[in-house]
Residue frames as qw, qx, qy, qz and C-alpha x, y, z in Angstrom:
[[0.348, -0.822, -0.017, -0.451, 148.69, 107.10, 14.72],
 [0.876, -0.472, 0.005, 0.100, 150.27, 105.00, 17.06],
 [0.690, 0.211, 0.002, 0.692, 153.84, 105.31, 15.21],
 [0.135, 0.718, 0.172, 0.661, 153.12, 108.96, 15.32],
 [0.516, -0.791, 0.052, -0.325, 152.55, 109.73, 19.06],
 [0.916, -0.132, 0.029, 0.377, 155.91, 107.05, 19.37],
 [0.670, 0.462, 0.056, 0.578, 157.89, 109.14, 17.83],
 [0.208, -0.739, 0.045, -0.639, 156.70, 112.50, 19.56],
 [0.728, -0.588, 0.114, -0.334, 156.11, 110.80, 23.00],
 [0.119, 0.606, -0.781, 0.093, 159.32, 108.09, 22.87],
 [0.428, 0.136, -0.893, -0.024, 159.78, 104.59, 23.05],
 [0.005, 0.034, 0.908, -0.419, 158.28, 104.03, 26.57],
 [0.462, 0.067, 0.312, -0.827, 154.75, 105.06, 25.38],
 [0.630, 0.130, -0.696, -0.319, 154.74, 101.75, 23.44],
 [0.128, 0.015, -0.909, 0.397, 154.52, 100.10, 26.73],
 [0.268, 0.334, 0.468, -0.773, 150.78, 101.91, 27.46],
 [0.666, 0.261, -0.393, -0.578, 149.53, 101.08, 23.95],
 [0.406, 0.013, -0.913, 0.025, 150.19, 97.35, 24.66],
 [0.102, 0.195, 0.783, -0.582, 148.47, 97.47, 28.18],
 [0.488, 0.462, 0.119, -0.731, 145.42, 99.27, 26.07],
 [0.721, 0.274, -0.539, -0.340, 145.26, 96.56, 23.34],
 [0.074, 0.156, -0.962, 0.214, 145.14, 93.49, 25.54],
 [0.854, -0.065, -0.032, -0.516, 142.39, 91.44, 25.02],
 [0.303, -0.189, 0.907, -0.224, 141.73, 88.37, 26.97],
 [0.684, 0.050, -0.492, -0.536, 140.14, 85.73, 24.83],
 [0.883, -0.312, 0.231, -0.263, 138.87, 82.49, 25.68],
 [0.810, 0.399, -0.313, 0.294, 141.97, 80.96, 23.43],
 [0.010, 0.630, -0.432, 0.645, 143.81, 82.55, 26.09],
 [0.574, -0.343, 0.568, -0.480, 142.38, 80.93, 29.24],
 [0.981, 0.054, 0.069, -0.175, 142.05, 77.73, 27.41],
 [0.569, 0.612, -0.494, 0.241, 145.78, 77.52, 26.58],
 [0.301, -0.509, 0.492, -0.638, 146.30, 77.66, 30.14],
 [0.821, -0.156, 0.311, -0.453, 143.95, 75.34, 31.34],
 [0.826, 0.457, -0.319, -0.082, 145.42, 72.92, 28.06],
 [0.554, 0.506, -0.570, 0.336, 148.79, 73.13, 30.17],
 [0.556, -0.329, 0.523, -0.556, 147.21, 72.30, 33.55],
 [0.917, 0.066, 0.152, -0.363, 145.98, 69.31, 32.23],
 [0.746, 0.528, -0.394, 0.097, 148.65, 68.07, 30.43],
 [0.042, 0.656, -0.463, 0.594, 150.76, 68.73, 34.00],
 [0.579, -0.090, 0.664, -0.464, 148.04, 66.94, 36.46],
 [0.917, 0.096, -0.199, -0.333, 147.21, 63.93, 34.35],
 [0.403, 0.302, -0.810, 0.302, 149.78, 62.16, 36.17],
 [0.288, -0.019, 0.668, -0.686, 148.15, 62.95, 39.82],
 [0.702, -0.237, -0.061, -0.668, 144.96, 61.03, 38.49],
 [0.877, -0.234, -0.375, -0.186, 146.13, 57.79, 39.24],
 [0.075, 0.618, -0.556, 0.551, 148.12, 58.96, 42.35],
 [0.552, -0.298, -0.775, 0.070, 147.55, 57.16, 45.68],
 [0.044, -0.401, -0.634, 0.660, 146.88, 59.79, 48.36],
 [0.158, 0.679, 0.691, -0.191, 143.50, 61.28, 48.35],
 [0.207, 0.882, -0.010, -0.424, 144.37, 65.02, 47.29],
 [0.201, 0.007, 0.882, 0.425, 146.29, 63.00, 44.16],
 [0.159, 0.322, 0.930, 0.076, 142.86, 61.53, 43.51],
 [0.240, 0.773, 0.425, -0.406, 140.38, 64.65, 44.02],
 [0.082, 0.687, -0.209, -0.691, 142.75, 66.42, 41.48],
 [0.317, -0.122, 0.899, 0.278, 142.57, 63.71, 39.53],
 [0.205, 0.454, 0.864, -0.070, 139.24, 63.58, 39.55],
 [0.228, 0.847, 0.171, -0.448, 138.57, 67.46, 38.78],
 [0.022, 0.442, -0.647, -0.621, 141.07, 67.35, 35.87],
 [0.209, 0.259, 0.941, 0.061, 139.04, 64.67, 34.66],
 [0.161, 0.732, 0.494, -0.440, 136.09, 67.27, 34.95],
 [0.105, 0.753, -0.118, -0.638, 137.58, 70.12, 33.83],
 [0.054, -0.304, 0.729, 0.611, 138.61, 67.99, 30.38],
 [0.206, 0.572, 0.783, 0.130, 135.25, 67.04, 29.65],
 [0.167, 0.844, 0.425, -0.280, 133.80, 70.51, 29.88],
 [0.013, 0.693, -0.354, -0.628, 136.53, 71.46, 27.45],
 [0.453, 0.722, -0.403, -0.334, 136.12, 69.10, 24.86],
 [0.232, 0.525, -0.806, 0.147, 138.38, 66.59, 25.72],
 [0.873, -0.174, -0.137, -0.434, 136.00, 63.56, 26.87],
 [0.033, 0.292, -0.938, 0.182, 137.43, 60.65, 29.41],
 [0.366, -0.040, -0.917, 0.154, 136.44, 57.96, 30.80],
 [0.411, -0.485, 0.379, -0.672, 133.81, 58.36, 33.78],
 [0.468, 0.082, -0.870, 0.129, 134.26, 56.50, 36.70],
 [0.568, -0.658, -0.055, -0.491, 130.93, 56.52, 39.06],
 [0.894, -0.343, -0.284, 0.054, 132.00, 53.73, 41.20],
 [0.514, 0.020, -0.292, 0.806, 135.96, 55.50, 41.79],
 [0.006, -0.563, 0.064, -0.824, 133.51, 58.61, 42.47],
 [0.779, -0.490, -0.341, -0.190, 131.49, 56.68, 45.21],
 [0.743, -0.021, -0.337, 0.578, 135.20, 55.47, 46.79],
 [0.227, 0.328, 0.011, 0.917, 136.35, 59.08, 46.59],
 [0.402, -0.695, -0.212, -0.557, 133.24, 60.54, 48.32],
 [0.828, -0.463, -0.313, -0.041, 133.37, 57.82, 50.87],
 [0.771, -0.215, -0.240, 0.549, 136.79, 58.56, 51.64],
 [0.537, -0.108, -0.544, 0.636, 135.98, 62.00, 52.18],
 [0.617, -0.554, -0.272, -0.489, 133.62, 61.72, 54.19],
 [0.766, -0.279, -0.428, 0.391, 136.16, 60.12, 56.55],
 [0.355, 0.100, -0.211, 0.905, 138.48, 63.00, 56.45],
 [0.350, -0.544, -0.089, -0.757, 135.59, 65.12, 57.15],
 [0.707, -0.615, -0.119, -0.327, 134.25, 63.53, 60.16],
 [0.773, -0.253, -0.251, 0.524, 137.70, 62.94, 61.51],
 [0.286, 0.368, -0.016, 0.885, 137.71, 66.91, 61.01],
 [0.378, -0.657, -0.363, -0.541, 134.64, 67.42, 62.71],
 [0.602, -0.688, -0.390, 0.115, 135.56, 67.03, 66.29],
 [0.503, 0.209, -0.216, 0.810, 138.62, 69.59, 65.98],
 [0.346, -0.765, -0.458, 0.290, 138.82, 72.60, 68.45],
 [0.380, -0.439, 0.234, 0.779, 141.93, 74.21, 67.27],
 [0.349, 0.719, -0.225, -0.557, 142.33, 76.48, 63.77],
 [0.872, 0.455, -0.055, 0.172, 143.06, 74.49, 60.55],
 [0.378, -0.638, 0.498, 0.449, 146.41, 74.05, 60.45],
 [0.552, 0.639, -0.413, -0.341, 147.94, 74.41, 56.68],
 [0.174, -0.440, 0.873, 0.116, 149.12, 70.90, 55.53],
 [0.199, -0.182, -0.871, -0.411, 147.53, 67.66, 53.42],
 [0.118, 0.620, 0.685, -0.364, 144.34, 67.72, 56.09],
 [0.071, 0.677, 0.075, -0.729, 144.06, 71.32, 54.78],
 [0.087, -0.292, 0.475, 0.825, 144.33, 70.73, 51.56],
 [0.004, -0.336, -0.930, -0.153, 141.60, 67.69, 51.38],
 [0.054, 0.632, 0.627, -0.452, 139.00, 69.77, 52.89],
 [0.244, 0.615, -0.281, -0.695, 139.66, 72.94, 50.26],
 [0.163, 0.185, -0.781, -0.574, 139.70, 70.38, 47.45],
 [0.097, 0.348, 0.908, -0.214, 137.03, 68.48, 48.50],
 [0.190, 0.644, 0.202, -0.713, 134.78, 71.91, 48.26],
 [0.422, 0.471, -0.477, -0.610, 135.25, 72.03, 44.50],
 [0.177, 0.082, 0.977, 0.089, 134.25, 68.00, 43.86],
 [0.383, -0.128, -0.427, -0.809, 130.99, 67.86, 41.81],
 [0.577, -0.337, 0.305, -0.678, 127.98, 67.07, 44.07],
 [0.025, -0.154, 0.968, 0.197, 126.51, 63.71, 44.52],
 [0.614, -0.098, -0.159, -0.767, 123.59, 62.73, 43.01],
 [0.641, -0.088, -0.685, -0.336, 123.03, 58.96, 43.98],
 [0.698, -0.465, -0.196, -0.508, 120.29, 58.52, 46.13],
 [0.909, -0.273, -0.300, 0.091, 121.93, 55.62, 48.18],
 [0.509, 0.055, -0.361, 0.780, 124.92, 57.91, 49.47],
 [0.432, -0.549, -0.198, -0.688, 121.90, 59.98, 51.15],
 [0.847, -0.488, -0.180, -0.108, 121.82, 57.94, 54.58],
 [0.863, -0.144, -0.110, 0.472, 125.71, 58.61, 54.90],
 [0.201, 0.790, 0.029, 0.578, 125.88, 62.06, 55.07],
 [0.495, -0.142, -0.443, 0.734, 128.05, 63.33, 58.07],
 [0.313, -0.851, -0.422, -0.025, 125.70, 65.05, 60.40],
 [0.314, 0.162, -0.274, 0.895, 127.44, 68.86, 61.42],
 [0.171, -0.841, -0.401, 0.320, 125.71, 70.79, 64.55],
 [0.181, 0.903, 0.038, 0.388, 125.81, 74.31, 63.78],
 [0.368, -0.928, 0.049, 0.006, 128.07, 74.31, 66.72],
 [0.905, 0.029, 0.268, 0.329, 130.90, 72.18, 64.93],
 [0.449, 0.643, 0.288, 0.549, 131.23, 74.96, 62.83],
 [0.490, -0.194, -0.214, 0.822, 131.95, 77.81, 65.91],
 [0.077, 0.860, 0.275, -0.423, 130.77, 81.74, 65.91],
 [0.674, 0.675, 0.166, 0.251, 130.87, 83.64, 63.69],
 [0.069, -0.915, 0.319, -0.239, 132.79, 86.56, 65.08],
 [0.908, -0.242, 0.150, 0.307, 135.46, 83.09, 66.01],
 [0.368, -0.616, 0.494, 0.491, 139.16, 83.78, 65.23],
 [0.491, 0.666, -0.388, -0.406, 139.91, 84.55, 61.24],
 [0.116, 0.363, -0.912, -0.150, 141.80, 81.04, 60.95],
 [0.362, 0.361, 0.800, -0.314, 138.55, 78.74, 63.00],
 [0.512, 0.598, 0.366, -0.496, 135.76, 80.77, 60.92],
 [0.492, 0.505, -0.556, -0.440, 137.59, 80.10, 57.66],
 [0.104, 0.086, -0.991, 0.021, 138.19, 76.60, 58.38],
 [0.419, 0.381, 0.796, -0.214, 134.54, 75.64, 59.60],
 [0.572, 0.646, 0.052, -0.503, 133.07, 77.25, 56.47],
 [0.250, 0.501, -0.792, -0.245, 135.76, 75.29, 54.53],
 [0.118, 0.060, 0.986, -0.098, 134.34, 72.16, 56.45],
 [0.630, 0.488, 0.530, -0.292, 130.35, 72.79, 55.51],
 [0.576, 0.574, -0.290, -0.504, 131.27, 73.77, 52.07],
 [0.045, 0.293, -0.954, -0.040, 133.25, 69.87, 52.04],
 [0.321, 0.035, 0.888, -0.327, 130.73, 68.46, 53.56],
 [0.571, 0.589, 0.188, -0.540, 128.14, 69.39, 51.02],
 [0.337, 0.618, -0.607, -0.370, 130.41, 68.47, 48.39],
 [0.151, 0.145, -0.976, 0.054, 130.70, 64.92, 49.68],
 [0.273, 0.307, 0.730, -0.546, 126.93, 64.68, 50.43],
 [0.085, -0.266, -0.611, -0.741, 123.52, 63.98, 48.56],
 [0.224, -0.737, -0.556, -0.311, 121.52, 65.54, 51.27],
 [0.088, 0.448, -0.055, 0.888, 121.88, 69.25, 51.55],
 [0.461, -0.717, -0.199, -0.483, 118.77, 69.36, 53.90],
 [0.763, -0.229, -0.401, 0.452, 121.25, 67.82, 56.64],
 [0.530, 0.063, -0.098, 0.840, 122.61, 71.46, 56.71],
 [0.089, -0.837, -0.341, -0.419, 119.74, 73.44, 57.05],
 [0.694, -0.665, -0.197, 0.194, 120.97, 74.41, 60.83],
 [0.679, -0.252, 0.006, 0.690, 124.36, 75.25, 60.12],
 [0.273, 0.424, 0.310, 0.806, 123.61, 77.45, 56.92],
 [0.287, -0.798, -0.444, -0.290, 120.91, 79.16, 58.50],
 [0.528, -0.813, -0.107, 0.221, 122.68, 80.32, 61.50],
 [0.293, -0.302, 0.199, 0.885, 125.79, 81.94, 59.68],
 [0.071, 0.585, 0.593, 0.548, 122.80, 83.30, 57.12],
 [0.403, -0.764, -0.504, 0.018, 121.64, 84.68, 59.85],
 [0.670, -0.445, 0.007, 0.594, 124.85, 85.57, 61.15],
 [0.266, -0.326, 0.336, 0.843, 125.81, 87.74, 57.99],
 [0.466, 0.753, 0.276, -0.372, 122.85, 90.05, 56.11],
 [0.777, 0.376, 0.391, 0.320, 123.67, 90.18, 52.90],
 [0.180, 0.952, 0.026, 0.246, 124.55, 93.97, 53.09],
 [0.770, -0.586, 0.253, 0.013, 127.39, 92.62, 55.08],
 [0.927, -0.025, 0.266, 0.262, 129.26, 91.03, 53.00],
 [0.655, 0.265, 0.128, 0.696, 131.17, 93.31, 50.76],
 [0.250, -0.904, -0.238, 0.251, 131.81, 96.48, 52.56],
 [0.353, 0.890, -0.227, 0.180, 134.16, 99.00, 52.01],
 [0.430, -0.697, 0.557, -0.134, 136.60, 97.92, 54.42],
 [0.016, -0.514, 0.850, 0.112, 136.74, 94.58, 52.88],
 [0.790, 0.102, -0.481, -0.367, 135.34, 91.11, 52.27],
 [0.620, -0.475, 0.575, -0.245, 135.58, 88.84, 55.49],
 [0.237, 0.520, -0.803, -0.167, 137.85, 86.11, 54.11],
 [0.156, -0.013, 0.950, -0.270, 136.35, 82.55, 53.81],
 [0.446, 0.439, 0.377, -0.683, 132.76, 83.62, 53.04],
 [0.531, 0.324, -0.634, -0.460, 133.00, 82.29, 49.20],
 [0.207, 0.019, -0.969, -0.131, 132.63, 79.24, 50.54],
 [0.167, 0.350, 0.621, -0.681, 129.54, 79.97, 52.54],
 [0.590, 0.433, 0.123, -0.670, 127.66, 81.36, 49.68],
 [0.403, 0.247, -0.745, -0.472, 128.63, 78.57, 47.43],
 [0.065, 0.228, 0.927, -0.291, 127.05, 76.15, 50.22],
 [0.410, 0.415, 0.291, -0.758, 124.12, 78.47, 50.15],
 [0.437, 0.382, -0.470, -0.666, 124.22, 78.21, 46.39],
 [0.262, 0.181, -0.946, -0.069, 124.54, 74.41, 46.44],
 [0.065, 0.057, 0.748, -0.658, 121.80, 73.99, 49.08],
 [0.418, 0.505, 0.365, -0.661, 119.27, 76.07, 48.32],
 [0.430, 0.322, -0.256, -0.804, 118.88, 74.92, 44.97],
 [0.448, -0.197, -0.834, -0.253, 116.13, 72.34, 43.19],
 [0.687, -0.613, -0.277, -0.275, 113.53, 70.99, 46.18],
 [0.686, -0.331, -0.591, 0.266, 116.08, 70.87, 48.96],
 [0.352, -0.512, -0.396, 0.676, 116.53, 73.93, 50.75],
 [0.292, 0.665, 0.484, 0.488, 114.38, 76.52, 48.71],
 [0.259, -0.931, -0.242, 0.085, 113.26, 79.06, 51.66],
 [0.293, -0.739, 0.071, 0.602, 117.12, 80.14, 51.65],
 [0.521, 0.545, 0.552, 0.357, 117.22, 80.82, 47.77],
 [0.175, 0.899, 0.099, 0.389, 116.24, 84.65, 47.60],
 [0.486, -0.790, 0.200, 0.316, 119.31, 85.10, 50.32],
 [0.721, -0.095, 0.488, 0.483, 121.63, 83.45, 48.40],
 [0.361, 0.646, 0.317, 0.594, 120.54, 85.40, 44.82],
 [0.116, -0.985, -0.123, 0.036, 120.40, 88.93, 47.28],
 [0.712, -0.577, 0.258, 0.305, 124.05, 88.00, 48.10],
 [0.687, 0.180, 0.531, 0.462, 124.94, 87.21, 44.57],
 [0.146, 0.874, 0.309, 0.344, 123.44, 90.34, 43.07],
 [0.450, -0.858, 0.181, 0.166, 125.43, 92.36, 45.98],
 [0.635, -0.263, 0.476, 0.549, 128.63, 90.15, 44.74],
 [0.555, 0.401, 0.487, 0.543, 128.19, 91.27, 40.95],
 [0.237, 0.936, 0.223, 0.136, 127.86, 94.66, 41.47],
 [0.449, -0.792, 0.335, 0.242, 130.77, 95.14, 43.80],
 [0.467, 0.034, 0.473, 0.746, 133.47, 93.44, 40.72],
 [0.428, 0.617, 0.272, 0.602, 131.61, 95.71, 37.99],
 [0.015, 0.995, 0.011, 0.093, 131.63, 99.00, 40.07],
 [0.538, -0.675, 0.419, 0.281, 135.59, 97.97, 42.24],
 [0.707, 0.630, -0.316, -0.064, 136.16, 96.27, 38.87],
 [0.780, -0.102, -0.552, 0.277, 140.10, 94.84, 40.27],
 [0.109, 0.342, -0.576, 0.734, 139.97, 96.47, 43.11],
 [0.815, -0.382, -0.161, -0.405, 137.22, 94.13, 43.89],
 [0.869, -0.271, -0.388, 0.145, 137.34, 91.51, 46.65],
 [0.026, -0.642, 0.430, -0.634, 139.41, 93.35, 49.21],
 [0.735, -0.316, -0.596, -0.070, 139.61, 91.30, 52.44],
 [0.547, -0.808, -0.058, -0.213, 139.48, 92.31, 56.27],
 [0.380, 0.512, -0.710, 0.299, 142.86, 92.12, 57.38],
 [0.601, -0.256, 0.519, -0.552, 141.16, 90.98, 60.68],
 [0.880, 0.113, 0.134, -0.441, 139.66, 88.20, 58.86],
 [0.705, 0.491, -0.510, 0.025, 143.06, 86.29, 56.92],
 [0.974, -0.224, -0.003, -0.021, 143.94, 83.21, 58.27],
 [0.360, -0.676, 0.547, 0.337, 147.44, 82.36, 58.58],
 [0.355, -0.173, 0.699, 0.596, 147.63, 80.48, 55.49],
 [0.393, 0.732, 0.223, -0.511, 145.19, 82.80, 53.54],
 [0.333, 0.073, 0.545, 0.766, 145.67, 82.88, 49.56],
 [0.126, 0.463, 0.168, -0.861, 143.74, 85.76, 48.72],
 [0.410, 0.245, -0.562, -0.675, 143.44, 84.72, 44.80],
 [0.212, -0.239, -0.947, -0.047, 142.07, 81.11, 45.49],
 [0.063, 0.464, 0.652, -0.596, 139.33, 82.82, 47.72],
 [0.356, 0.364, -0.179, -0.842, 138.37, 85.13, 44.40],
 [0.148, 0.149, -0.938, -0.276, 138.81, 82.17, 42.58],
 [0.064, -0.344, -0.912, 0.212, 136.45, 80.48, 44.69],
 [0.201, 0.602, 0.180, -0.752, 133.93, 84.04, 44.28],
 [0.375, 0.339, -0.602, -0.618, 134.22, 83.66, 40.35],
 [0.083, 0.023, -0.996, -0.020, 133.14, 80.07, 40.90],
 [0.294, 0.458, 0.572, -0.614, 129.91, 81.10, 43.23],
 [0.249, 0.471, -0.082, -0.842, 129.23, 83.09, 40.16],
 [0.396, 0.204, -0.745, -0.497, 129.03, 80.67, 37.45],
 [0.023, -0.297, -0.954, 0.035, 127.49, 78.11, 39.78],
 [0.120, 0.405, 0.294, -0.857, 124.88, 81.22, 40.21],
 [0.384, 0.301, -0.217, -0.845, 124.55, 81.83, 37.22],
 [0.269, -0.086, -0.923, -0.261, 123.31, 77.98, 36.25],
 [0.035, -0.249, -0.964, -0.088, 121.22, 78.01, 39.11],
 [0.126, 0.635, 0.191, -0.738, 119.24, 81.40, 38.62],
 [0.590, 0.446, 0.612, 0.279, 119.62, 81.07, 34.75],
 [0.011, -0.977, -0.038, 0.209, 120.86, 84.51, 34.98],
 [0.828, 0.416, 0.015, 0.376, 123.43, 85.34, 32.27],
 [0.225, -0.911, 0.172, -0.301, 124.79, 88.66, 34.47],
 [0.741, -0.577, 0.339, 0.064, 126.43, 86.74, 37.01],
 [0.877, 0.342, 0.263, 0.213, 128.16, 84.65, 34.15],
 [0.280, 0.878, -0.110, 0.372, 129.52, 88.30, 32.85],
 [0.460, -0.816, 0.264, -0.230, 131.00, 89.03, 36.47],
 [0.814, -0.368, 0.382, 0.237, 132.54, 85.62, 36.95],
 [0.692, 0.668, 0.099, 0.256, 134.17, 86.12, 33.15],
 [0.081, 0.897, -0.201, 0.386, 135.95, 89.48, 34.57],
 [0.708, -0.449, 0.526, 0.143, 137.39, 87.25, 37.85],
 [0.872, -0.004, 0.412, 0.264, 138.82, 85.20, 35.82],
 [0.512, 0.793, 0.071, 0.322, 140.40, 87.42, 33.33],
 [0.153, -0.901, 0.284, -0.291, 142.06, 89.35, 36.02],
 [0.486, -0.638, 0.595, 0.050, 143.77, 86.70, 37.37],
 [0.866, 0.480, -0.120, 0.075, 145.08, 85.03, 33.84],
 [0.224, 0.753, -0.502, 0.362, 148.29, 87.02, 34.10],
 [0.331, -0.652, 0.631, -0.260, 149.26, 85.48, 37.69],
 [0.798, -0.173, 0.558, -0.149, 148.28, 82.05, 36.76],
 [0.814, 0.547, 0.043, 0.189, 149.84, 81.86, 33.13],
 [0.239, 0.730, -0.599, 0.229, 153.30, 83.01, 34.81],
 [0.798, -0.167, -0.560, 0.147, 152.76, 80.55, 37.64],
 [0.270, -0.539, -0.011, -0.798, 152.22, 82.86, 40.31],
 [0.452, -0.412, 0.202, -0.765, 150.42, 80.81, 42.13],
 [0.240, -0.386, 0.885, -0.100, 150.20, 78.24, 44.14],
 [0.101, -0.076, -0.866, -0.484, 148.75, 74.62, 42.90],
 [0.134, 0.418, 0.794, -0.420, 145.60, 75.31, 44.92],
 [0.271, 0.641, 0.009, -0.718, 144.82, 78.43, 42.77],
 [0.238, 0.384, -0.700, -0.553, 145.67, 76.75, 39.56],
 [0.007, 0.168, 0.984, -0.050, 143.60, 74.15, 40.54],
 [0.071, 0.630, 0.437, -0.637, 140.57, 76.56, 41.14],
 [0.161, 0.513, -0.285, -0.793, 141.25, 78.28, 38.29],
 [0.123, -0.230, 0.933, 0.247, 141.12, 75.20, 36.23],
 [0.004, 0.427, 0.886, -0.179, 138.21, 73.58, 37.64],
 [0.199, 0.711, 0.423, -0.525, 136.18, 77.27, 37.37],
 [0.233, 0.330, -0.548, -0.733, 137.50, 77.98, 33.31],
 [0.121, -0.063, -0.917, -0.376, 135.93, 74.55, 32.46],
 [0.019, -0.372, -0.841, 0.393, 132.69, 75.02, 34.42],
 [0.039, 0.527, -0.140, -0.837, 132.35, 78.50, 32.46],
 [0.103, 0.260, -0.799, -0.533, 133.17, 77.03, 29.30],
 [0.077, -0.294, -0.952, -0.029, 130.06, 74.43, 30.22],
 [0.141, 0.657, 0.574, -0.468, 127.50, 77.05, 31.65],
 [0.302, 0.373, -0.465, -0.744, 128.42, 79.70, 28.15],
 [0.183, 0.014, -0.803, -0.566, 127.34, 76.64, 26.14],
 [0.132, -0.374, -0.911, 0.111, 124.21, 75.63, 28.26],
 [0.047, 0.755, 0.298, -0.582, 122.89, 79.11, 28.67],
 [0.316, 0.696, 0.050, -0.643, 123.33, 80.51, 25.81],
 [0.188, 0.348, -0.811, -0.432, 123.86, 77.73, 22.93],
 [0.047, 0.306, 0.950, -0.049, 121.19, 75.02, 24.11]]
């Protein structure tokens, strides 16, 4: 059939049968990910800190494929501790992030697996909800402080420290808020992954059924916009905005969702992110922050498919 409508229709309608027979497998996104890793296993035993964090998520992202290292609690302790520095040497800014290595630590930092040991509890870096600015602040400030609580959580085993900060942008942005037609206010993935991170287990329960209202809101808007999901306020992009790292970071929410809701829906949703942006990161598209994201949110997938629906 296909030869048949070639012939009649001419050579260029082979170009629309290909787009219509593309299937994204997981052999596909793992090939990828295979040639990230192979790429950043140099930067684990690098010597500045955003070296080290990528180090440390490659590290991650080959376990949850398969590919088993070494773990190193004590280098993860170091690694917290040191940033925690950069954070609280971040905390007393006034100005917008400015793009450069500060900027990167704090985004990478966000994607670092929590900590769980008890004794790095009394060193959490205290943030006042005002550290963090209004919401309605300038598109470059209100992405940066949400970039700093989602760090700071990352480098912290006690969420309840944050109860103040989350609450008042919770507060700040109903959940019917968030994905409007006009756009997605840029920066806000990281907010609901704090939420996500927060509010689950015993430490910040009460904001829980926001966080899932938000999530549910986020999974219809990809299956009905499909990719013409995530649109973003032009009001709202920072000057060094990457639009895809911010989905990225939305596909992420999703999977961390779906673990802690046990809801296999979300899981679907984050599947479709990530599919859509194969193509830009298997030409190299994008920059190493996105590929790093990506990376760090195939293997986390790859781990929540097999725990949800293989264990």
């Amino acid at each position: 059939m296909r030869r048949l409508i070639g012939r009649v229709l001419g050579p260029a309608v082979n170009t629309v049968f290909d787009r219509l027979e593309q299937r994204v497998t997981a052999g596909d996104h793992r090939a990828v990910v295979d040639g990230w890793l192979d790429g950043e296993s140099r930067q684990i035993a690098a010597t500045s800190l955003v070296g080290r964090i990528a180090g440390r998520l490659a590290r991650e992202v080959a376990d949850n494929l398969g590919r088993p290292t070494r773990a190193d609690a004590a280098g993860d302790r170091e690694l917290r501790r040191e940033a925690r520095a950069a954070i609280a040497a971040a905390e007393s800014w006034t100005d917008p992030l400015e793009a450069g290595e500060t900027a990167a630590v704090l985004q990478w930092i966000t994607l670092l697996p929590a900590s769980t040991d008890p004794a790095e509890t009394q060193t959490a870096p205290p943030i006042a909800p005002a550290a963090l600015g209004p919401a309605d602040a300038d598109a470059s400030r209100a992405a940066a402080r949400l970039t700093l609580l989602a760090a700071s959580l990352s480098s912290s085993a006690a969420p309840r420290a944050f109860a103040a900060p989350l609450r008042a942008h919770a507060e700040a942005f109903e959940p019917r808020q968030w994905f409007l037609r006009r756009g997605v206010r840029y920066g806000t993935s990281q907010l609901l992954r704090s939420l996500l991170r927060a509010s689950g287990g015993q430490h910040l329960p009460d904001l829980a059924p926001y966080a899932r209202e938000v999530c549910d809101r986020l999974m219809r808007h990809v299956e009905v916009r499909r990719q013409d999901c995530l649109p973003f306020e032009a009001n709202s992009l920072p000057n060094d905005a990457e639009p895809i790292v911010e989905r990225l970071r939305f596909a992420i929410a999703l999977v961390e969702a779906a673990w802690a809701f046990e809801d296999l829906r979300y899981l679907n949703s984050a599947l479709k992110l990530f599919d859509w942006s194969l193509d830009s990161v298997r030409r190299g598209a994008v920059s190493r922050a996105a590929s790093l994201h990506y990376a760090v949110g195939i293997g986390r997938q790859e781990r929540a498919m097999r725990e949800l629906l293989l264990e």
